[in-house]
C-alpha positions in Angstrom: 2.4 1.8 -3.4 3.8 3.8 -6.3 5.1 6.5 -4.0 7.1 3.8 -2.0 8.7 2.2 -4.8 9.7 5.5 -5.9 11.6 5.9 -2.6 12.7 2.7 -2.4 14.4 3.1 -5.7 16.0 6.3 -4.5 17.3 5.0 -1.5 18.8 2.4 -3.6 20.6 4.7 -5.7 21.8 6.8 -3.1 22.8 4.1 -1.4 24.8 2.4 -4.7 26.1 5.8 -5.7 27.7 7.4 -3.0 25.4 6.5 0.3 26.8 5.4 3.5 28.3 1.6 3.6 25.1 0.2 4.9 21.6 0.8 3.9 19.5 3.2 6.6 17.2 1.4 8.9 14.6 3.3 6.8 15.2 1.3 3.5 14.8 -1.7 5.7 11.1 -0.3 6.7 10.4 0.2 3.2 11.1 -2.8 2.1 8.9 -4.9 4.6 6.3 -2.2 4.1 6.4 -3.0 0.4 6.2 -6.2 0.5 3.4 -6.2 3.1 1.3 -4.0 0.7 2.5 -5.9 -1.9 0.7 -9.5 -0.5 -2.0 -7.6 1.1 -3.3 -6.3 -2.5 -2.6 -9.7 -4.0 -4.8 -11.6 -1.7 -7.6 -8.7 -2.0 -7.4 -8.9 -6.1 -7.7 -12.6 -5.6 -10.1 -12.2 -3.7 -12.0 -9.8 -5.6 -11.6 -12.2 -8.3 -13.2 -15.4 -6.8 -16.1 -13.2 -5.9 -16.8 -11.7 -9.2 -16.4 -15.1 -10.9 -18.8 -17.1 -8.2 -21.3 -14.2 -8.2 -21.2 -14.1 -12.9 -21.5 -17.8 -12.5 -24.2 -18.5 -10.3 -26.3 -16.0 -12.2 -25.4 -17.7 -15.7 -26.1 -20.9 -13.9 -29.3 -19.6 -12.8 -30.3 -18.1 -16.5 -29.0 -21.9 -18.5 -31.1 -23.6 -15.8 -34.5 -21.6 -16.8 -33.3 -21.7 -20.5 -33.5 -25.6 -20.3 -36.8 -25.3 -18.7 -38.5 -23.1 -21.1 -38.7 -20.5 -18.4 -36.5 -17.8 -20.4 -35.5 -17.7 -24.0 -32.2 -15.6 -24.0 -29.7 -15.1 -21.0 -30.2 -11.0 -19.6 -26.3 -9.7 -19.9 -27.3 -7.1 -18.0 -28.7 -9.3 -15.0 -25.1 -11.0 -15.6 -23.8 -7.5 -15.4 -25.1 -6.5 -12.0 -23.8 -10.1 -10.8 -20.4 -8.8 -11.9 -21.0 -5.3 -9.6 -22.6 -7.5 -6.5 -19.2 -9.3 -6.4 -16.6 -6.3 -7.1 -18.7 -4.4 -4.2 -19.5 -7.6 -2.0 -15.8 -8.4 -1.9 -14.0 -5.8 -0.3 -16.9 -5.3 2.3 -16.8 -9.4 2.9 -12.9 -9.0 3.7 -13.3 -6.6 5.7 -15.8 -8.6 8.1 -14.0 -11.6 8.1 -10.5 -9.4 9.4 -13.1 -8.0 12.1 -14.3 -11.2 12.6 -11.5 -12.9 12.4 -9.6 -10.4 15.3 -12.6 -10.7 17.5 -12.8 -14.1 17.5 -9.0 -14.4 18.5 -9.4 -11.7 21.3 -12.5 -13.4 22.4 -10.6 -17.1 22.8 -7.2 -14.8 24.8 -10.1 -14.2 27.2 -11.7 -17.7 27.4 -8.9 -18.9 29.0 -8.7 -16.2 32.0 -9.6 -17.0 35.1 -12.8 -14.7 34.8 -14.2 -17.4 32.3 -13.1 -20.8 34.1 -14.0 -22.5 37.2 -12.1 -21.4 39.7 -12.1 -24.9 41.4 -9.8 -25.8 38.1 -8.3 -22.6 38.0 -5.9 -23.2 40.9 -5.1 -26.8 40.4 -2.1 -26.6 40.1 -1.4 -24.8 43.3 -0.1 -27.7 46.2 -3.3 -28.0 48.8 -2.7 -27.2 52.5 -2.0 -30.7 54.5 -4.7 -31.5 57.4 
């Protein structure tokens, strides 16, 4: 991401300072590329952050609920800890599956609606029948 800010940022000068009238189609690419990376890594740190936060707080939940019982007489930071690790680790992989997921679940509903996966008495409605 650094490396194509870098050339972004020379394109732009080249292109304020002495460059042809109109930016290159490559500046163009760079910029959408940017931006692309640039949203992608948003949503993924956001991501990453909802998981870390769910997985602390379910633990600490876990740890004030024995606390009240009598069960445990301090909360374990480092239980807490590997919480934190579960969720930075958990949330990548979980992303991942649910863009697999997600992409196989659309390809799988393109193919529902062939004519491989529907009756073929409703597949050719719409053709005009043959008079008797």
């Amino acid at each position: 991401m650094v490396v194509l800010f870098l050339q972004l940022t020379i394109d732009s000068a080249l292109w304020l300072f002495g460059g042809s009238g109109r930016p290159p189609r490559t500046t163009w690419r760079r910029v959408l590329c940017l931006a692309f990376v640039r949203q992608a890594a948003a949503h993924m740190v956001t991501r990453l952050t909802e998981s870390v936060v769910a997985m602390v707080g379910i633990a600490l939940l876990a740890q004030i609920v024995e606390l009240g019982e009598g069960h445990r007489h301090s909360t374990d930071g480092h239980e807490l800890s590997v919480a934190a690790v579960n969720g930075t680790v958990g949330a990548p992989v979980g992303f991942d599956m649910g863009l697999i997921g997600g992409a196989a679940t659309g390809g799988l509903r393109g193919l529902v609606g062939k004519p491989f996966f529907t009756d073929p008495s409703r597949s050719h409605a719409h053709l005009p029948r043959p008079a008797p």
